[in-house]
C-alpha positions in Angstrom: 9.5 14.4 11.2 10.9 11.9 8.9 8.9 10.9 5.7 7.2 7.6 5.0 6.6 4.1 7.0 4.4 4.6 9.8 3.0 7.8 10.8 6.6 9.4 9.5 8.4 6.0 10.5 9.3 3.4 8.7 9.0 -0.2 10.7 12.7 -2.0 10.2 14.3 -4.8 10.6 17.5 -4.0 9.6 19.5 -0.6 9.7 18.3 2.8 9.8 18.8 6.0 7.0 20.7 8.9 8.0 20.3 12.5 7.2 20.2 16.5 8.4 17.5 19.5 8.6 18.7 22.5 8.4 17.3 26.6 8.0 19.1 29.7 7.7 18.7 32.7 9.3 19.9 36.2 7.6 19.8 39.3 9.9 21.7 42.9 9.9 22.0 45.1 13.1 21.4 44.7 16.6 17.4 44.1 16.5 17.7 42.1 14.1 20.6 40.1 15.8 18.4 39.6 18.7 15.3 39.1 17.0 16.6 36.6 15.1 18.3 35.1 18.1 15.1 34.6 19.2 13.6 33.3 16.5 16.2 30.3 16.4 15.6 29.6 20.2 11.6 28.9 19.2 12.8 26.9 16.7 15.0 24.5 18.1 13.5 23.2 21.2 16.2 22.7 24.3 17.4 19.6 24.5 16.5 17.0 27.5 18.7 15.5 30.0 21.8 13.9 28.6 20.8 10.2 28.9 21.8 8.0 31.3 23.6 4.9 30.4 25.2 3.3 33.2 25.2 3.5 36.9 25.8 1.6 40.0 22.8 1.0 42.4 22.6 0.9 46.4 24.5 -2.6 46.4 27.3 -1.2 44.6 25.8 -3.5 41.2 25.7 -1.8 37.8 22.2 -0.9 35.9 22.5 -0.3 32.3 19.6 1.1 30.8 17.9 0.4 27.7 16.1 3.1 26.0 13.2 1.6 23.4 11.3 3.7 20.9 8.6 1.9 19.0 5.3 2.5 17.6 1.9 0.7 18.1 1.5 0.6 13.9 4.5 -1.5 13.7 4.5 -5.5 13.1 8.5 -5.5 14.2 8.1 -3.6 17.1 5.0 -5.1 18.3 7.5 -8.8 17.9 10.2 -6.7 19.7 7.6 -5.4 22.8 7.0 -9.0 24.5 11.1 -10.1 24.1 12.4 -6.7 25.5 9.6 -6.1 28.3 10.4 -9.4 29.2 14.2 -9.2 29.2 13.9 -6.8 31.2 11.3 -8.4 33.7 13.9 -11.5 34.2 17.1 -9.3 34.5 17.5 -7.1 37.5 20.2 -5.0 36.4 18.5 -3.5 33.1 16.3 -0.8 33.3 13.6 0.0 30.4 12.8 2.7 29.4 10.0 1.9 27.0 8.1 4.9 24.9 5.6 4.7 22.1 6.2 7.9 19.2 2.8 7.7 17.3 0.4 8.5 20.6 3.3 10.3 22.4 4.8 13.1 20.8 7.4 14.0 23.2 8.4 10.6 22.7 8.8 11.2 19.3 10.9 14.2 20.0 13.1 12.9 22.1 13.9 9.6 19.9 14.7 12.5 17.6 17.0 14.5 20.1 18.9 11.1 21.4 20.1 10.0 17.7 21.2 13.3 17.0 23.2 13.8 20.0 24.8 10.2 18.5 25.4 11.3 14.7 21.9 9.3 13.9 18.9 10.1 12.2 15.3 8.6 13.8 13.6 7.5 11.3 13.0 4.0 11.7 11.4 2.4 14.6 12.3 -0.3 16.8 15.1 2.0 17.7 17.6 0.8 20.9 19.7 2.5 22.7 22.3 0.9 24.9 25.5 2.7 26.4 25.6 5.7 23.8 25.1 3.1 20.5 22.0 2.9 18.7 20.4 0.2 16.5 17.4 0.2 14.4 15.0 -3.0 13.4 14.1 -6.4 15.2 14.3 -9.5 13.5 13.5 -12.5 16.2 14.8 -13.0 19.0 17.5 -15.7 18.7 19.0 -12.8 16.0 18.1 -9.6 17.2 16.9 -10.5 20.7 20.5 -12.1 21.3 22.8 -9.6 20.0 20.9 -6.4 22.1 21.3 -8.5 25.6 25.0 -9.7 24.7 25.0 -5.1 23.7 23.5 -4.6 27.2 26.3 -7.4 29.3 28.8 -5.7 27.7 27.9 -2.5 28.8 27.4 -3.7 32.0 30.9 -5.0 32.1 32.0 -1.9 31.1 33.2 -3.0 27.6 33.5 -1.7 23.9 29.8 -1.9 22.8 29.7 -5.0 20.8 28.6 -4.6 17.0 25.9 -5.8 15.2 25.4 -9.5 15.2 27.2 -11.6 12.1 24.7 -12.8 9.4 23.7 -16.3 9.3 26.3 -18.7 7.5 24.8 -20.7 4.9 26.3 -23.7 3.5 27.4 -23.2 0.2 26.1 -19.6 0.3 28.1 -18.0 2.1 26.9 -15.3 4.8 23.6 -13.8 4.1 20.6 -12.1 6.5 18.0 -14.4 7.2 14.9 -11.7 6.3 17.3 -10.2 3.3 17.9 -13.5 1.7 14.0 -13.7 1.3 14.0 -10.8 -0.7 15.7 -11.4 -3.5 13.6 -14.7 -4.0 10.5 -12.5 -3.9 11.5 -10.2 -6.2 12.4 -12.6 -8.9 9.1 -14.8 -8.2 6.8 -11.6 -8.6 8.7 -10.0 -11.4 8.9 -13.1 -12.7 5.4 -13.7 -13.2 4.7 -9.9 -14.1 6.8 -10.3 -16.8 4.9 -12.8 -18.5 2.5 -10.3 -19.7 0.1 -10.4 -22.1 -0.3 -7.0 -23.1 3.0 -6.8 -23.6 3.3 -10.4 -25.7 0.5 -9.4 -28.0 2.4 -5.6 -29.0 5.8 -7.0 -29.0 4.6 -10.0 -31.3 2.5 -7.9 -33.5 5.4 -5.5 -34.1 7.9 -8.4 -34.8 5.7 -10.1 -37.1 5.2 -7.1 -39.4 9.0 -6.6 -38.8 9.6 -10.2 -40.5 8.4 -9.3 -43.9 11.1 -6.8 -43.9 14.0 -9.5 -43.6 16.3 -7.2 -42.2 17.4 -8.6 -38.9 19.6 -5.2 -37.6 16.0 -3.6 -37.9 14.3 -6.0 -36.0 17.3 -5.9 -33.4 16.9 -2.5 -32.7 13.4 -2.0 -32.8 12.9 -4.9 -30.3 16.0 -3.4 -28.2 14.2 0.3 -28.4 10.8 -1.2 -27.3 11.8 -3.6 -24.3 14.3 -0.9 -23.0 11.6 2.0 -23.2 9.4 -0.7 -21.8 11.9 -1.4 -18.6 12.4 2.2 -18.1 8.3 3.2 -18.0 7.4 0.4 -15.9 10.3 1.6 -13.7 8.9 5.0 -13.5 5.4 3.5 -12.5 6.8 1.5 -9.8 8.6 4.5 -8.6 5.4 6.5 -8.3 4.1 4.1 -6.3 6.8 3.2 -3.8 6.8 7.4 -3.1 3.3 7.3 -2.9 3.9 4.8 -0.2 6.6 6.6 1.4 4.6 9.4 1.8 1.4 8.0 3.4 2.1 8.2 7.0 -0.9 4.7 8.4 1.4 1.6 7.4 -1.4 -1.0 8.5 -4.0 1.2 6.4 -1.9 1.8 3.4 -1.2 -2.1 3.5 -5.1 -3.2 3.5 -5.6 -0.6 0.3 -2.5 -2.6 -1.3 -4.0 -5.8 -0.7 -7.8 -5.3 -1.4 -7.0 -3.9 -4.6 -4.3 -6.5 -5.5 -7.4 -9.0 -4.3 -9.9 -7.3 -6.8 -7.1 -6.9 -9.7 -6.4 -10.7 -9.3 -10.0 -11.5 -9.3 -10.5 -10.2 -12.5 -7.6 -11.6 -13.9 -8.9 -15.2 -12.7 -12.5 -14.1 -14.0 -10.6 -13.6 -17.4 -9.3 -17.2 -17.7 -13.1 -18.4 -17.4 -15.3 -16.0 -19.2 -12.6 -13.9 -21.3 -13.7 -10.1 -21.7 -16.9 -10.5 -19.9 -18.2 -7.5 -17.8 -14.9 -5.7 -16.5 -11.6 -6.9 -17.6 -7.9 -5.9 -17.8 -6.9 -6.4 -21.4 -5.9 -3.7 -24.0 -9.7 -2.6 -25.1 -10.5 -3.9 -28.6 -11.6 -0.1 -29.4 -7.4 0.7 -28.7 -5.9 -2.0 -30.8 -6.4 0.0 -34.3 -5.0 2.8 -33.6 -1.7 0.5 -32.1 -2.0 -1.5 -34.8 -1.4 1.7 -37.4 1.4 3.0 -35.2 3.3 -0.3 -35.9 2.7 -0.6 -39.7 3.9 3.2 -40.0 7.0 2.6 -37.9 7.9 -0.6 -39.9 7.5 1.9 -43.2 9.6 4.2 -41.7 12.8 4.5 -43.9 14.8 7.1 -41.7 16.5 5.6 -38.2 15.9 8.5 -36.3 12.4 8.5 -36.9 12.2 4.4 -36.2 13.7 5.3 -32.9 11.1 7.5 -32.0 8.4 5.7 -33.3 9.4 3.1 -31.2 10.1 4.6 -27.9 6.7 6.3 -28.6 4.7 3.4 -29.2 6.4 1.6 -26.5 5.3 4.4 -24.3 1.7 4.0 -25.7 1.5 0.2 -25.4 2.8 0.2 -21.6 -0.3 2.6 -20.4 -2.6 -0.9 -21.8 0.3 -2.9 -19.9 0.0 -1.5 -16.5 -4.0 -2.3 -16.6 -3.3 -6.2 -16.8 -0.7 -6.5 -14.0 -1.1 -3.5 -12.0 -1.4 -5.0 -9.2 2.3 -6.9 -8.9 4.1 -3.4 -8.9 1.7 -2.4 -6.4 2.1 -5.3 -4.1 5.7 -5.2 -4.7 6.5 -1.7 -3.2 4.6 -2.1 -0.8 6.5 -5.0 0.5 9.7 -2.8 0.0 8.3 0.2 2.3 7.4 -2.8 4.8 11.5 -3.5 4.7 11.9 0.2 5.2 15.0 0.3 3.3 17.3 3.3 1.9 17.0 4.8 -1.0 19.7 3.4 -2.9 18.3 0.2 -2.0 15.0 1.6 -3.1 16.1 2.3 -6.8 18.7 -0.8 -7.0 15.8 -3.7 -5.6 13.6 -1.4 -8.4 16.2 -1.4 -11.2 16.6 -5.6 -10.2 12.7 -5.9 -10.9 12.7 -4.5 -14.2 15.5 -6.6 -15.3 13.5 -9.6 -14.4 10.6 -7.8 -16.1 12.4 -7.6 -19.2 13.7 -11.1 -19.6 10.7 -12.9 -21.3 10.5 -9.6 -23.9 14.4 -9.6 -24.9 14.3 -13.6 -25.3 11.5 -12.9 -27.7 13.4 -10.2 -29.7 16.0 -12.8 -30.0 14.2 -16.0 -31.3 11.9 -13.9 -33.6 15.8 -12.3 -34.6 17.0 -15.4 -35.0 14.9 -17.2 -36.8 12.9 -14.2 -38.4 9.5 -16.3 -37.7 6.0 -14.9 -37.4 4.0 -15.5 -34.2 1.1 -13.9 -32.6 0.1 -14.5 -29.1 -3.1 -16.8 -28.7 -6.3 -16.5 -26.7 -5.8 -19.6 -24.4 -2.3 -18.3 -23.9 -3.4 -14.9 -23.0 -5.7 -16.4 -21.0 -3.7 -18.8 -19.0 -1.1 -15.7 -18.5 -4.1 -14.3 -16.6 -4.6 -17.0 -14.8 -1.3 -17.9 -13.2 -0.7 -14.0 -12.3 -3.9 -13.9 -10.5 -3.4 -16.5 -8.8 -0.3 -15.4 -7.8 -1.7 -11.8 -7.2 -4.2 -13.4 -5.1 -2.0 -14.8 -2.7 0.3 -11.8 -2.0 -3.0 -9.6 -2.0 -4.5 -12.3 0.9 -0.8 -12.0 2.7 -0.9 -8.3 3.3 -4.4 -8.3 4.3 -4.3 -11.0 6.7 0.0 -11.6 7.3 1.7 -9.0 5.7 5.1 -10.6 7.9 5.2 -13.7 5.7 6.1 -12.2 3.3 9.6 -11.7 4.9 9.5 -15.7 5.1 12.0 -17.4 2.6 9.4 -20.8 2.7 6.7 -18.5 3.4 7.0 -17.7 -0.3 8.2 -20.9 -2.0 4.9 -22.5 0.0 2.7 -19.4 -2.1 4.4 -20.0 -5.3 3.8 -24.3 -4.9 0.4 -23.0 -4.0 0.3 -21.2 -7.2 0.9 -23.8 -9.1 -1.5 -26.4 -7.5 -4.7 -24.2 -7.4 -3.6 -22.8 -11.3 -3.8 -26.4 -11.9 -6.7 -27.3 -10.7 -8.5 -24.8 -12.6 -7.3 -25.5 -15.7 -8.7 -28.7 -15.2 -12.1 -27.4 -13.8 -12.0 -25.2 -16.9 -11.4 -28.3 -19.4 -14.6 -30.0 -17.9 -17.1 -27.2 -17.8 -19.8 -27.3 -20.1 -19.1 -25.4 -22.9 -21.9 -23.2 -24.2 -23.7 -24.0 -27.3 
């Protein structure tokens, strides 16, 4: 079966993957002809019954039926169950044929079998078939809803299968899909926020700083290039871990929980942070570390040689983003999970990826550039750290509370401008609280 999304499937709303399995067999003479004849007969169950797409009833009136494949783990399909069971219910002349592929095997294999026999791979669910054309996903039912009945009259009519449905037209934007557009927002609101990091603030501004007394503004350039690249590319590599660690996981509504109790518990210790700074358990680089990082950065700034700057850098860049992943783990957690949920390709995969680490890197090259430019010494402060903390907990919190609770708004354009405003207010607030608490003596 397929890899990843829910027990093997991934839950869609828009297009499926496609792919082939394949073995070979190597056999000499006439035993081991037949033997291995029957060796690929075992293997490769018989097909079923062609399926039947259209025929005419008793009254002479065409039936068209409609072959659905869906899985009791997934939020799509459990929106798509109510629309097509009732489409079906108010429309005499389309027959359902409804089967569920995580209880049900045989359902499973024959989703497999009917994609095949179309040029398709299964490994998405909803899956539709109407008149020898199969679709993947289920977005509502004005979108998705419409353009499988309008699939289902044409067939019915006996024409051309109509193609998927045209994206909505946006004023001034052009064409875009309705769930897609959300997710370019989402990325650049959670990457956004990661990338205000304070691990990474207080390593970058260190190094620069030492790198000021040096005047020499190609060195800083490069150093600073070296370390926000190397710092792109690991963080990269991290989130790729994790979205394959999701893809592999077969129980989509239990994978999601673990996401969001432990983006809950990472974002509660980021919030503890802002209030009682390194008390009990907290997410910062451990005081014990910062000597040791604090000597790799004075002997790469003594380095004469470029080569060995380049190393040094890449290496300590390496070093410093094993302490970075400990105070935001949780957004590149939350983050691939929500891509699984989308059960995209992998292209899309790496490029929505790729597009989060450039956002990641922003805040870190505009600070190469300003400490470049005007060769100024700065180190990150306490409060700042600490109000860093704050806002990406906050922020943590609420995508953490979403897939426990609503993991589907957070395919909601407003969905997600509502959590950021939300953000904001309740970051607010405690600032304030934090400003009129007694201070200790």
């Amino acid at each position: 079966p397929p890899r990843g999304g829910i027990n093997g499937w991934q839950c869609r709303s828009s297009r499926a993957l496609t792919g082939a399995p394949g073995f070979r067999v190597a056999a000499s003479g006439l035993r081991w002809g037949f033997l291995a004849l029957v060796f690929i007969l075992l293997a490769f169950p018989s097909r079923a019954a062609e399926p039947l797409w259209r025929e005419t009833d008793a009254h002479g009136q065409a039936v068209v039926h409609l072959y659905f494949f869906w899985s009791k783990n997934c939020p799509h399909c459990l929106v798509a169950k109510p629309y097509v069971e009732g489409l079906a219910a108010r429309t005499p002349w389309l027959k359902l044929h409804s089967a569920e592929i995580v209880d049900h095997p045989e359902n499973r294999r024959r989703y497999v079998e009917m994609a095949e026999a179309l040029g398709q791979e299964a490994q998405s669910v909803p899956g539709f078939f109407v008149c020898g054309e199969m679709t993947t996903g289920f977005l509502s039912e004005n979108e998705s809803g419409a353009d499988l009945l309008r699939r289902a009259e044409a067939c019915r009519q006996g024409d051309v299968p109509i193609k998927q449905s045209a994206p909505i037209a946006i004023p001034g934007f052009g064409t875009v899909d309705a769930e897609a557009f959300s997710l370019p927002a989402l990325t650049a609101v959670i990457a956004g926020l990661d990338a205000f990091n304070p691990c990474a603030f207080f390593v970058l501004l260190f190094l620069l700083s030492l790198l000021v007394h040096a005047r020499d503004r190609g060195k800083m350039v490069l150093v600073g290039g070296v370390f926000v690249f190397f710092s792109g590319l690991i963080y990269f590599l991290f989130m790729a871990a994790w979205l394959n660690v999701f893809l592999i996981l077969e129980e989509l509504r239990y994978v999601t929980l673990g996401a969001g109790l432990v983006a809950v518990a990472v974002a509660l210790i980021n919030i503890k942070d802002f209030f009682w700074f390194k008390a009990g358990v907290s997410l910062s680089i451990p005081d014990r570390a910062k000597p040791l990082l604090y000597q790799r950065m004075r002997n790469l700034v003594g380095a004469a040689r470029w080569p060995s700057v380049l190393v040094g850098t890449a290496a300590l860049a390496i070093v410093a983003n094993a302490y970075e992943l400990l105070c935001t783990a949780g957004f590149p957690m939350v983050y691939t999970r929500i891509l699984t949920l989308r059960g995209l390709s992998a292209v899309d995969y790496t490029l929505w990826l790729a597009l989060y680490n450039v956002v990641y890197v922003i805040p870190l090259g505009v600070i190469v550039a300003v400490f470049t430019f005007t060769l100024g010494g700065r180190k990150l402060q306490e409060r700042e750290g600490r109000l860093l903390k704050l806002l990406s907990g906050n922020m943590m919190l609420g995508l953490g509370l979403a897939l426990l609770f609503a993991p589907q708004l957070l395919n909601n354009l407003a969905a997600t401008a509502l959590l950021l405003g939300l953000v904001g207010i309740l970051s607010g607030a405690m600032v304030w609280l934090e400003r009129h608490l007694p201070k200790k003596a």
